[in-house]
C-alpha positions in Angstrom: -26.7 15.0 14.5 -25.6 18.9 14.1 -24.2 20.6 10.9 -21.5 23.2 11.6 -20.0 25.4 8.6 -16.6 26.6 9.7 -13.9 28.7 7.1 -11.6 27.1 4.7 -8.5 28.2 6.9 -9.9 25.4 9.3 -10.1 23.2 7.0 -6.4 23.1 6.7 -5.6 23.3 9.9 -7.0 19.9 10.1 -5.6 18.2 7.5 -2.3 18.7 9.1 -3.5 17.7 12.7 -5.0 14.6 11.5 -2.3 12.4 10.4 0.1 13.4 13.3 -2.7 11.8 15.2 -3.8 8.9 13.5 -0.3 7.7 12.3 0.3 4.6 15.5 4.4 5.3 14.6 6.0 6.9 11.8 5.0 5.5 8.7 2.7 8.6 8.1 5.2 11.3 9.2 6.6 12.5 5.7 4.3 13.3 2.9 5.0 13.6 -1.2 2.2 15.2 -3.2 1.2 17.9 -5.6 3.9 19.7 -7.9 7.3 18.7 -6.9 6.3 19.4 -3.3 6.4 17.6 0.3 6.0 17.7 3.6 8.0 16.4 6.8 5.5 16.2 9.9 8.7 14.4 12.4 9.3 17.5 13.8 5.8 18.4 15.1 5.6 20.8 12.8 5.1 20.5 8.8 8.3 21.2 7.2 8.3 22.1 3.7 10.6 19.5 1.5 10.3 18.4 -2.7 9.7 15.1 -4.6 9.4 14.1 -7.9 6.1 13.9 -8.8 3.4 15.7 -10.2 0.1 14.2 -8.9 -2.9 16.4 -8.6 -5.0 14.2 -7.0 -3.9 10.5 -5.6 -0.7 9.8 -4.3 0.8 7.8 -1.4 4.3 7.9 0.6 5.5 5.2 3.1 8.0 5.5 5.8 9.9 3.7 8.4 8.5 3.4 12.0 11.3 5.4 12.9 9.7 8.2 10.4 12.2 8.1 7.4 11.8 8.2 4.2 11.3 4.7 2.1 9.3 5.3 -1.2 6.2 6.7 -2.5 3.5 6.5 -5.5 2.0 8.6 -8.3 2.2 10.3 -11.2 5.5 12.9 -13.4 4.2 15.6 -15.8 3.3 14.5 -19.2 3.5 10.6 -17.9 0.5 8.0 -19.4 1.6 5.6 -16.4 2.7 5.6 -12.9 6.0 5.6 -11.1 7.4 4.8 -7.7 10.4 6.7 -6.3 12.9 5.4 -3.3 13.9 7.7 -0.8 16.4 9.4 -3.0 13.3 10.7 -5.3 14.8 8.7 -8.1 12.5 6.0 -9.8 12.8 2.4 -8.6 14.7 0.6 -11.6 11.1 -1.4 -11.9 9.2 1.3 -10.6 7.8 2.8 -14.2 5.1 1.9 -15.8 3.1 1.7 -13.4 -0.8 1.3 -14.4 -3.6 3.0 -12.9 -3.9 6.4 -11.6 -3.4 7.7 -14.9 -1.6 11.3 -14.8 -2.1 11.0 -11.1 -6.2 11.7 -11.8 -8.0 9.4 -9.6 -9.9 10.7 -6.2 -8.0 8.1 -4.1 -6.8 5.7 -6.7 -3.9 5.0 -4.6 -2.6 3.4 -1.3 0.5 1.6 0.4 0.0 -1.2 2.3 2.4 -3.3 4.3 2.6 -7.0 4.3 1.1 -8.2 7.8 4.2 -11.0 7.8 6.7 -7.8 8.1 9.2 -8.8 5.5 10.3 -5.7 4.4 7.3 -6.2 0.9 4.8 -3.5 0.6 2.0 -3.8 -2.0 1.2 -0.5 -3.8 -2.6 -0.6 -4.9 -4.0 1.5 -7.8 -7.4 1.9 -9.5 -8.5 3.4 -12.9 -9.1 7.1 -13.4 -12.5 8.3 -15.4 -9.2 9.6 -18.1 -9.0 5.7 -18.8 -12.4 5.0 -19.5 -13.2 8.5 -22.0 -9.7 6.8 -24.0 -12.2 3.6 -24.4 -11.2 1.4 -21.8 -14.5 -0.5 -21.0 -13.4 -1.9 -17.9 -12.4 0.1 -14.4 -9.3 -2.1 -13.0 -8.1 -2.9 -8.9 -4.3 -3.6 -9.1 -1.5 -4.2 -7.6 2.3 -4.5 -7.4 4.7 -5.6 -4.6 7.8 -3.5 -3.8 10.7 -4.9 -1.8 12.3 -3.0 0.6 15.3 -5.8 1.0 16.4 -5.1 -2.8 19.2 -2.5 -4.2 20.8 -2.3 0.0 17.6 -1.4 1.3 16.1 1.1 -1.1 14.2 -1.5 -2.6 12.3 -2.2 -6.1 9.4 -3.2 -7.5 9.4 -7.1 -8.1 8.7 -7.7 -11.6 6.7 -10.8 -11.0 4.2 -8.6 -9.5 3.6 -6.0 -11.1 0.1 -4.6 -12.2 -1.6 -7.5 -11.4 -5.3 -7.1 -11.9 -7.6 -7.6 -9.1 -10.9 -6.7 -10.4 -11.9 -5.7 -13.2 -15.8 -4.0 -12.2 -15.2 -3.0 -8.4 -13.3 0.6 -8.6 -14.7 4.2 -9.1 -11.5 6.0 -8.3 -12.1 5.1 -4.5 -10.3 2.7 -2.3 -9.7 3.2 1.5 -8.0 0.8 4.2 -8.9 -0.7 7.9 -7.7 -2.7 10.4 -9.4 -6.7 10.6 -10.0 -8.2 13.7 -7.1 -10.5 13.0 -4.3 -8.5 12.9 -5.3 -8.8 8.8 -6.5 -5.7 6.8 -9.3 -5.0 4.9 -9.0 -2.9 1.3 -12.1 -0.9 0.6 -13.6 -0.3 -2.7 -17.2 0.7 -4.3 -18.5 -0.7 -7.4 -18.8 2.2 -10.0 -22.2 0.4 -11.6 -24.1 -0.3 -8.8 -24.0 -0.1 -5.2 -22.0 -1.8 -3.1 -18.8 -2.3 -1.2 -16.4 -4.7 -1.8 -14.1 -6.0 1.1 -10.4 -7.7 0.1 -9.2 -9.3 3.3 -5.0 -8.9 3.0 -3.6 -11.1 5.9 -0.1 -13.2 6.1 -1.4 -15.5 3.5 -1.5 -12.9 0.8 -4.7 -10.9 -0.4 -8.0 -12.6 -0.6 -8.7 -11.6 -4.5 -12.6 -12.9 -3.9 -14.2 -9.7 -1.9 -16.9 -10.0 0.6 -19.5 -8.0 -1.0 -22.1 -5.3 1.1 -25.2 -4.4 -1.6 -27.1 -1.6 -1.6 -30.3 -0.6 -3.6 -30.6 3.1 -4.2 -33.3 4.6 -6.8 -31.2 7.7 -6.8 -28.1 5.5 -7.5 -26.7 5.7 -11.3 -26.8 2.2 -13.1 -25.2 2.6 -16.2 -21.9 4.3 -16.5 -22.0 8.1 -18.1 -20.4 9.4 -21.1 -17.7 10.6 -18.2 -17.0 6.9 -17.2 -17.6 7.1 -14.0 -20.0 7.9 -10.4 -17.6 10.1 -8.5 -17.4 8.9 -4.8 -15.5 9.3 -1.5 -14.7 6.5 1.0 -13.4 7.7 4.8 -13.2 4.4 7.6 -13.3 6.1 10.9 -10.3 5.8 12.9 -11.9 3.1 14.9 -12.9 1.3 11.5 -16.5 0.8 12.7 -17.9 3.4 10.5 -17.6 4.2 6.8 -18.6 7.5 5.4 -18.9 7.4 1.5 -20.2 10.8 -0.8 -21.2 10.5 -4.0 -22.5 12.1 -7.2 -25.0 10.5 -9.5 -28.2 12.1 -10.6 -27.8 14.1 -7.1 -25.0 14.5 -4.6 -25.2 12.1 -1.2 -23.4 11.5 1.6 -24.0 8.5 3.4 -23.0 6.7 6.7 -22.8 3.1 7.0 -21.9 0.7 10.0 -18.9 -1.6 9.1 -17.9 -5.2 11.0 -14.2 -5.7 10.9 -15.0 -9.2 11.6 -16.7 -10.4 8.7 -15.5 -7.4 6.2 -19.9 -6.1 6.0 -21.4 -3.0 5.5 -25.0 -2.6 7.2 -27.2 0.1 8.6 -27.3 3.0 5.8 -27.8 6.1 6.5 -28.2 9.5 4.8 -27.0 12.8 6.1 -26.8 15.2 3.5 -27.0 16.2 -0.1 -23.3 17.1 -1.1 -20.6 14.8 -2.4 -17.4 16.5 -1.4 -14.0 14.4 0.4 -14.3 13.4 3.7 -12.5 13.0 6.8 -13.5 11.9 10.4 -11.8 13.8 13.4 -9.1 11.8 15.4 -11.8 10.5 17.8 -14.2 9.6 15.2 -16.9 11.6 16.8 -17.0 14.4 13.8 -17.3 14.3 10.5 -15.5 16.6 8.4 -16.1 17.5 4.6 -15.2 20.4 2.3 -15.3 22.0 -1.1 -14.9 25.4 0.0 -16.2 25.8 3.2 -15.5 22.7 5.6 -18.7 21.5 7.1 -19.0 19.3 10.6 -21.4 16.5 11.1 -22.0 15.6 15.0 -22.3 11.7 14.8 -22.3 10.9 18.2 -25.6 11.8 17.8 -26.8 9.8 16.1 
């Protein structure tokens, strides 16, 4: 494996190669994040557009195939819960109170996943935020709720009989990630902020598999008890061929770790550590490079490996 250090002006040259990449159709081609702001990639080039949000850290958009438009996730300023905005950047009539990702504060607390049946239903995942668990909240929560895009003449709504409903209650330290099964099923990725391991929810036509095919791992240099801040700060990253995960996290020291990954059967196996920081993560298009940054962006060669 080789270390490169490239300049932060890189770095952002590759967050907006990667998901024209990666994205099989259009369903990653327009992006709502930050401050009121957005970005429309159907183009080829990033045009600057607006939303309605004001999420500083996790939010998610969903479009068409075709690249339009059809809702997204996160947080408005001053707001103690979530919201989800159609296309028209208004809020679903269902779509407040939304639980999780509190003030739009959790490292990837959020994530839009289609149903595999392709009904038109989307569920939109959250986690808690470390803000939860310094208000006294003693547990760290996976939930979910279902938006249907076949409500209001197609700009759809959150269903009310599923909304925030609670996964987990002990498996999410602001992290969850997504890859493909083996199946045509997906599997939703999360770590366990008290000890480590990886849970695996299978989400297939039959619904979401709420029992999670658990991966342990011990680590001395792993935290067991939560903090007075709530939480172990982590990254997950699948690679684009969803073989590999690479996960970074802070405890008593910074860590970034590799780990093989089965689609089949949803386990992790072979860990592997290759470095001392705990900064996001991103694999390049081919999945031969590792990317991270906080500051300057650093390359890991893991074809060598």
């Amino acid at each position: 494996m080789t270390l490169t250090k490239f300049s932060t002006l890189y770095l952002l040259l590759i967050c907006c190669y990667i998901p024209l990449t990666t994205a099989a159709q259009g369903e990653n081609n327009v992006w709502a994040f930050g401050d009121s702001l957005g970005l429309d990639f159907n183009t080829g080039d990033p045009v600057l557009t607006g939303s309605s949000m004001k999420s500083y850290e996790s939010c998610a958009t969903v479009c068409d195939p075709g690249g339009k438009l059809l809702f997204y996730q996160g947080s408005a300023d001053g707001a103690k819960t979530g919201f989800i905005w159609d296309k028209t950047h208004t809020v679903m009539p269902n779509g407040s109170g939304i639980l999780g990702n509190l003030a739009g504060s959790a490292r990837q607390g959020t994530c839009i996943v289609p149903f595999p049946d392709q009904s038109g239903k989307y569920y939109v995942f959250t986690t808690s935020t470390m803000e939860e668990i310094m208000a006294g909240d003693t547990l760290t929560y996976l939930r979910y709720s279902v938006v249907d895009m076949n409500l209001r003449g197609g700009l759809g709504d959150v269903d009310p009989r599923y909304k925030n409903i609670v996964i987990n209650t002990s498996t999410s330290s602001e992290t969850i990630t997504l890859t493909k099964a083996t199946d045509c099923a997906l599997w939703l990725i999360t770590n366990s902020p008290d000890t480590l391991s990886f849970n695996a929810y299978k989400i297939g036509t039959a619904g979401i598999e709420t029992t999670p095919v658990v991966s342990g791992f011990p680590s001395p240099r792993y935290k067991l008890k939560k903090d007075a801040m709530g939480f172990v700060y982590s990254f997950l990253e699948m690679s684009p061929n969803g073989r590999l995960l690479a996960f970074s996290r802070y405890d008593y020291f910074p860590l970034l770790e590799l780990y093989d990954f089965d689609p089949a059967t949803g386990l992790f196996s072979n860990q592997r550590v290759l470095d001392d920081i705990s900064d996001p993560l991103q694999f390049s298009p081919e999945g031969t490079k590792l990317y991270t940054s906080w500051g300057d962006l650093l390359q890991y060669d893991i074809s060598l490996l």
